[in-house]
N, C-alpha and C positions, 0 to 999 in steps of 0.2 A: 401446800394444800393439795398437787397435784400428787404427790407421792401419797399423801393419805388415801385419795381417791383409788388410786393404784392398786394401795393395798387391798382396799377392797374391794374390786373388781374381781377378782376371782371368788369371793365368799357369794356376790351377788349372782355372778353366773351358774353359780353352783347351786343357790337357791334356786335360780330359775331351772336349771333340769331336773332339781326334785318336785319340783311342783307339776312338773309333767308326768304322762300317767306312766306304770312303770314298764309298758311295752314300748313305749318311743324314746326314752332316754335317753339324748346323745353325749357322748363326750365333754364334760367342758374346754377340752384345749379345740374342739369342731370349732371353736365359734372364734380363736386366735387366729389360729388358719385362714377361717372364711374372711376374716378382716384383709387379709393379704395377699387373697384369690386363692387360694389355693387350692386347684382342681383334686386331691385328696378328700375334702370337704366336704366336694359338692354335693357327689353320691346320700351320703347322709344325710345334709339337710331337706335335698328330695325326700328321702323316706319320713322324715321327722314331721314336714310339711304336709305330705303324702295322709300319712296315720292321723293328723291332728286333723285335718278337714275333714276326712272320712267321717271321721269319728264325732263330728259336731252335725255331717247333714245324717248318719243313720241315726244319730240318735244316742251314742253311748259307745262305750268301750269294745274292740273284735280288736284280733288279733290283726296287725301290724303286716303289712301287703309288702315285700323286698322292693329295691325298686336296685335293680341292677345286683343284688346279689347280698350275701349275708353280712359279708366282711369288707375290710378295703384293700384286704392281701389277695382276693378272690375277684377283683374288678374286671378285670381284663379277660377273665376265662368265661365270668357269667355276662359278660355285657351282651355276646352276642345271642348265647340262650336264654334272655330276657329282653332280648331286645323288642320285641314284641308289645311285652306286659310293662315294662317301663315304660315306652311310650306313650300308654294306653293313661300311664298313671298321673303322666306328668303333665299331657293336655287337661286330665282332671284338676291337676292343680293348678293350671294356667287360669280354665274356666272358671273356676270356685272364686281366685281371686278377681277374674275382670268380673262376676259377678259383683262382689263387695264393692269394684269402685278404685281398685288397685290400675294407678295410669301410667306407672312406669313403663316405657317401650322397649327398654334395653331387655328386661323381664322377660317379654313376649318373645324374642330373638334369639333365645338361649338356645343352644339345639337339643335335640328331643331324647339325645342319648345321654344326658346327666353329667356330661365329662367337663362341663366347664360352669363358672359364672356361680362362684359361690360366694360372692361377695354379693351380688344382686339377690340371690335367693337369701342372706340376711339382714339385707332389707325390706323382703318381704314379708320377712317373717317379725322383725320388730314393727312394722306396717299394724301387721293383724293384732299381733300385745295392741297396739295403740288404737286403733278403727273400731276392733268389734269385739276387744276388753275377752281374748282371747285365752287367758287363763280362768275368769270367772268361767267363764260357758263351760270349760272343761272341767271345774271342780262341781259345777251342777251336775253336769252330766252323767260324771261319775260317784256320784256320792251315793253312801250304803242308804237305801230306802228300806226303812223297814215298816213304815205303813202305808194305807194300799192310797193311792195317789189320783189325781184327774187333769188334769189340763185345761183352762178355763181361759178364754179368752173372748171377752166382749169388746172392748177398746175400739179404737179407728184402726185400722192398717193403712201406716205413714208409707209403705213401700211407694207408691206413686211419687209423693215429698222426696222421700231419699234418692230414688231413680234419675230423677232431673239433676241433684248434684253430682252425681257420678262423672269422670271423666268420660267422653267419648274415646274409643278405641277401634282402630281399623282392625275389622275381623282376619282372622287368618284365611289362606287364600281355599281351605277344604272346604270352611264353613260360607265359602263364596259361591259355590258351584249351585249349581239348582238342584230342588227335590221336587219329588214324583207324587202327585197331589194323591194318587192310591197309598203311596208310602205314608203319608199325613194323615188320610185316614185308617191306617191300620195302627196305628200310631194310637190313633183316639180312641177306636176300639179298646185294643187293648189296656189303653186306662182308664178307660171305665168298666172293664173287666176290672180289674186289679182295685179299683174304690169300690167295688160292691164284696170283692172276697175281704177287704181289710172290714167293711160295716158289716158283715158275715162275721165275721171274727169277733168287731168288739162286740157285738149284740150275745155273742156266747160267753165273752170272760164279763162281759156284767151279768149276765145269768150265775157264774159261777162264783163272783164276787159276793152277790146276794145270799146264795145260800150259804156259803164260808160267816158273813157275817149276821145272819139270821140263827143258826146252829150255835154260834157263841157268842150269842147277846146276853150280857149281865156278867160275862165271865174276866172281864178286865179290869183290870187296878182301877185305871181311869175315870169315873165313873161318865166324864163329858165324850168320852169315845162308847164306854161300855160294849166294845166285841176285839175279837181278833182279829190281825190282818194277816195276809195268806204267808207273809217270812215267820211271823208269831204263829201261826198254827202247824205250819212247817216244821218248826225248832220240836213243839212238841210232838209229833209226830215222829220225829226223827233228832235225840237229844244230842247225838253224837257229832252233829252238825254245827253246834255255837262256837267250835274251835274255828270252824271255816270263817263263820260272821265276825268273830273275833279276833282275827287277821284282817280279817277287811277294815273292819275300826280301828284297829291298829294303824294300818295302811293310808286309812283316811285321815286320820290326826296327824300322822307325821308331814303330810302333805299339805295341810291344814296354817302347820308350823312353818315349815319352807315357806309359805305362800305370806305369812306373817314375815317372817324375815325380808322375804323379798320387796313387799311392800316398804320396807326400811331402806334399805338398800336400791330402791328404783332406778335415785336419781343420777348414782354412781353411773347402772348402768346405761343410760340415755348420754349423759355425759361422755359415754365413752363412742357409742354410736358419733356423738359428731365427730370426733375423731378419725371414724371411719369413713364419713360423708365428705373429711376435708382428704384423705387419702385418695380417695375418686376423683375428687376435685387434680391434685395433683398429678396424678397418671394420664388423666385427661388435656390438661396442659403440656404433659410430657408428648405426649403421640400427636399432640397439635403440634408443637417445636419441631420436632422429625419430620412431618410432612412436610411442613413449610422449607427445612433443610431440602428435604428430596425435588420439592419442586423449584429452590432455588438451582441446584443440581442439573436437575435434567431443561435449563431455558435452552432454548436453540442460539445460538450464535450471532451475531451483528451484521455477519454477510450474507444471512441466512435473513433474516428480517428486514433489511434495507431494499426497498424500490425506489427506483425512478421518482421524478418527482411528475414526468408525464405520466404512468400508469397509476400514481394516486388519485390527481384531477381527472383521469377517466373514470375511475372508479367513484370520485365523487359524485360526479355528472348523471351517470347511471344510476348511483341509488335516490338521485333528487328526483330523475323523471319518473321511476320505480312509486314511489312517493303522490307524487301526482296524481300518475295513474290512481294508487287508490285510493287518496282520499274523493277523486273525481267520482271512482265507484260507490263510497260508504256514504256521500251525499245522495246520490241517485235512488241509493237502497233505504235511507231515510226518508227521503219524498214519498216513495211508494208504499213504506208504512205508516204514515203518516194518512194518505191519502185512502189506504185501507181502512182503516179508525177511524177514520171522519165518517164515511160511509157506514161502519158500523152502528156508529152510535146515532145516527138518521134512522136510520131503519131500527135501532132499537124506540127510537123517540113515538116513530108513528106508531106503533105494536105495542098499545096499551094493555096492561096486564087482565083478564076475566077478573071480574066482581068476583063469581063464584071460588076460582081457584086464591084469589087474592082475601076470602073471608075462610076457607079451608085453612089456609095458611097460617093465618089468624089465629085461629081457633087452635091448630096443634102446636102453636106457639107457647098460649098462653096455657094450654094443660102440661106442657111440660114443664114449665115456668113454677105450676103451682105445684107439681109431682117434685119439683126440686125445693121449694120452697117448706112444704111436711117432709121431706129426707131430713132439712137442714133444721126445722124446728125440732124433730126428736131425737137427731145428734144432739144441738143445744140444749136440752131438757136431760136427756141422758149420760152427760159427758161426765159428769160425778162421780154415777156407779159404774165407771168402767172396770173390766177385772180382768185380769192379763196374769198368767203366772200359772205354777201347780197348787193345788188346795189338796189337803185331808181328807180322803173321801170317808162319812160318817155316815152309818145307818140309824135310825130312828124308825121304831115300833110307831102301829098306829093308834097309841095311846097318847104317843109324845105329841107337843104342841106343832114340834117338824117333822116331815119324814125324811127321806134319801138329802143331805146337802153335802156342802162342801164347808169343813173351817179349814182358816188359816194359822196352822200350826208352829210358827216361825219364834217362838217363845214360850217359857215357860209359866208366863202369866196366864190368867185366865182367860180363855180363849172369849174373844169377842167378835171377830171379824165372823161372821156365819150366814152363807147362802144358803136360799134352799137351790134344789135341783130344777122345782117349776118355774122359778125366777128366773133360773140360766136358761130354763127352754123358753121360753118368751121372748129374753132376749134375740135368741140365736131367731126362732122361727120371724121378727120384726126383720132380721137381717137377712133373713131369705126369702121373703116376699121382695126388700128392697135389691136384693140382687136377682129376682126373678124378671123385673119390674126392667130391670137395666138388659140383662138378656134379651129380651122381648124386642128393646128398642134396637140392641145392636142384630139381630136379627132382617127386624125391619130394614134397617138399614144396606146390610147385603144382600137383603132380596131387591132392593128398588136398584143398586150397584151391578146386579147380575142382570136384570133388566135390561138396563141400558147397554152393557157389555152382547146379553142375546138379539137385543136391535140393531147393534152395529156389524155382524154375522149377517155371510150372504149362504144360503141354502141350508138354515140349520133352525130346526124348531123344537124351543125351549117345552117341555112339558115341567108342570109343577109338582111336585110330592104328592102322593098320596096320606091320607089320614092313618095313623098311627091304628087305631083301632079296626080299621077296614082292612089293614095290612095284617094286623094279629088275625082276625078271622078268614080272611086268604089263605093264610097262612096253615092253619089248621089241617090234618089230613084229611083229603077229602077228593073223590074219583072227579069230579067234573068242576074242581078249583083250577083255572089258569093260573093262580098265581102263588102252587104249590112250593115250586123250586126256586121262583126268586123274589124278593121282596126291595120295595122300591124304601129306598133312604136319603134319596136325595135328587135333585134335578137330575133331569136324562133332555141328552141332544143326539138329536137326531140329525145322521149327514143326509141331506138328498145327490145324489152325483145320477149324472147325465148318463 
């Protein structure tokens, strides 16, 4: 049986690097090696790991970042003139994984220059096959689109759910150091720069989407699509082009197939992994055995450890009264807290809470209570039509019964599944009141925290922000505005010094 397995062990591996895209392709004999450490490997599987993350948080396929250099005959020469940008790459892939939840430690301890621990990085890497179904994600991603698409996501996001299962992991010691709360805020700026030029952007390609499908409406086979989308209007515009899409299809079906195969072939290679988990197992017992040898090795000597048998009973004697002493102390030190708490909780007994503050309390109790309580009934009412995934993006004239929606194109039947676009924004806008709603409190929140942090402050007075629209008109040019050059964004303290 295991000779069967064997055999096909290398047909399975081989599946699996054709279903990768085809700028990360590594080797099948990378992945014999890495079973057996071999620092040759490692370089590779960085890059393979490297490319495959990359490429799942932008979004799609880009050319393939070195990570130490081209070749494995070139290692040694490019190590040092990448060492820089390796590094840079490989924290990437450290991050990416302890995001997912990835708890191995030996993982995090690799060194930063790629030369070792390729046995560990494929484990991490059949980690991710296994966690987060890492070849699907990659043949979505890259698969030939050729009508125009949307993004639709109503659902819960279980991040919060998943988050708590994660293993904890002690941060590395960079990510230890403290940041500079101006650095934090430039930080926010700038991404909220960068969400407004991205809804700048999409606000332009639906502009241009529209008129692409406005211009060729009625002109499609289809008649449940009835227009073009921008690769079909493309092709026509430019015929000489279908050899390029037609390599891509190409490309995508052979990859398609691999992926069929592989799914055949899976359990071979899982089966083979444990092989590799019981080789760890072994080298691990092996370098336990040696130690143990070395410290049998290095005991010190019998004449070297032998005292008196007066200088042990001194020694006893001494650590009894030692002893003493502090259990004498850690009584003493529990009477006086002890006697602290009693005293507290008097003085909390007589100090009856205000009517007033204790019916406030009340009161912001039970409205939060009910503001969770409508959250929770229109999840429950809602949780049906949740819709998560990419949809069809379909135009509809306003003669049709719909206008702008989304179907789900995933078959060749008749398409049934069909949103409109007013329904998705209903949705979304229900879920940004509700996260408005949540802001507001978490807000609330660190302003009563900042409070108390500015009460405990000897010589410093907290001023509060100014009104957003009092600032904008400050702001404004203008000869006799104080507060032309700078604008207030948040608490200001003030030192008073002597």
């Amino acid at each position: 049986m295991w000779r069967g397995r064997a055999g096909a062990l290398p047909a399975a591996i081989g599946a699996l690097c054709r279903v990768l895209p085809p700028g990360s392709r590594p080797a099948p004999e990378t992945f014999r090696l890495a079973k057996f450490d071999r620092p040759e490997a490692s370089l590779q599987i960085w890059r393979l790991l490297y490319s495959l993350l990359k490429q799942i948080h932008d979004g799609g396929w880009t050319e393939p970042d070195t990570i130490g250099g081209s070749c494995v005959e070139d290692d040694e020469r490019n190590m040092s003139e990448h060492a820089g940008s390796s590094g840079t790459q490989i924290r990437f892939v450290k991050s990416v994984l302890r995001y997912h939840g990835y708890g191995r430690p030996e993982f995090y301890q690799l060194p930063s220059d790629g030369s070792q621990g390729s046995r560990e990085l494929l484990l991490a890497f059949s980690w991710l096959l296994n966690r987060i179904s890492l070849l699907e994600r990659l043949l979505t991603l890259n698969r030939v689109k050729i009508g125009d698409e949307a993004s639709v996501c109503t659902c819960e996001d279980n991040l919060s759910n998943s988050w708590k299962d994660r293993t904890e992991i002690a941060l590395e010691p960079c990510l230890k150091r403290e940041v500079d709360v101006r650095y934090l805020q430039w930080l926010t700026g700038r991404l909220r720069f960068q969400w407004r030029s991205l809804h700048v952007d999409h606000q332009e390609q639906c502009k241009l989407l529209h008129k692409i499908h406005s211009y060729t409406s009625g002109c499609h086979m289809d008649q449940t699509i009835g227009h073009f989308s921008v690769t079909e209007t493309n092709l026509i515009r430019q015929p000489d082009s279908y050899k390029q899409l037609l390599q891509l299809l190409e490309s995508e079906t052979s990859r398609l197939e691999a992926f069929l195969e592989w799914k055949r072939l899976e359990p071979v290679y899982w089966h083979w992994m444990e092989t590799v988990l019981d080789t760890l197992d072994e080298d691990a017992n092996t370098f336990k055995s040696e130690d143990v040898c070395k410290e049998k090795n290095t005991l010190p000597n019998a004449n070297l450890c032998c005292h008196s048998a007066s200088n042990i009973i001194g020694e006893i004697d001494k650590l009894t009264k030692d002893l003493v002493t502090l259990g004498d102390g850690l009584h003493e030190l529990v009477n006086c807290k002890k006697s602290a708490w009693y005293e507290k909780v008097k003085s909390r007994e007589r100090t009856l809470p205000d009517e007033r503050e204790f019916c406030a309390a009340v009161r912001t109790i039970t409205e939060a209570v009910k503001l969770k309580l409508s959250d929770l009934k229109y999840h429950c009412a809602h949780k049906k039509n949740g819709m998560h995934g990419l949809y069809r993006l379909v135009f509809k004239d306003k003669c049709s019964a719909s206008k702008t929606g989304f179907l789900s194109s995933v078959s060749k039947e008749p398409i049934t599944n069909v949103v409109n676009a007013t329904e998705v924004i209903s949705e979304l806008q229900m879920e940004e009141g509700t996260l408005k709603r949540e802001l507001k409190r978490l807000q609330e929140e660190c302003r009563h925290k900042l409070d108390e942090i500015a009460e405990g402050l000897v010589g410093v007075i907290c001023i509060p922000p100014m009104k957003r629209d009092y600032i904008r008109s400050c702001s404004e040019p203008a000869q006799d505005c104080p507060f032309q050059q700078q604008r207030v964004h948040g608490r200001v303290f003030l030192m008073l010094q002597s």
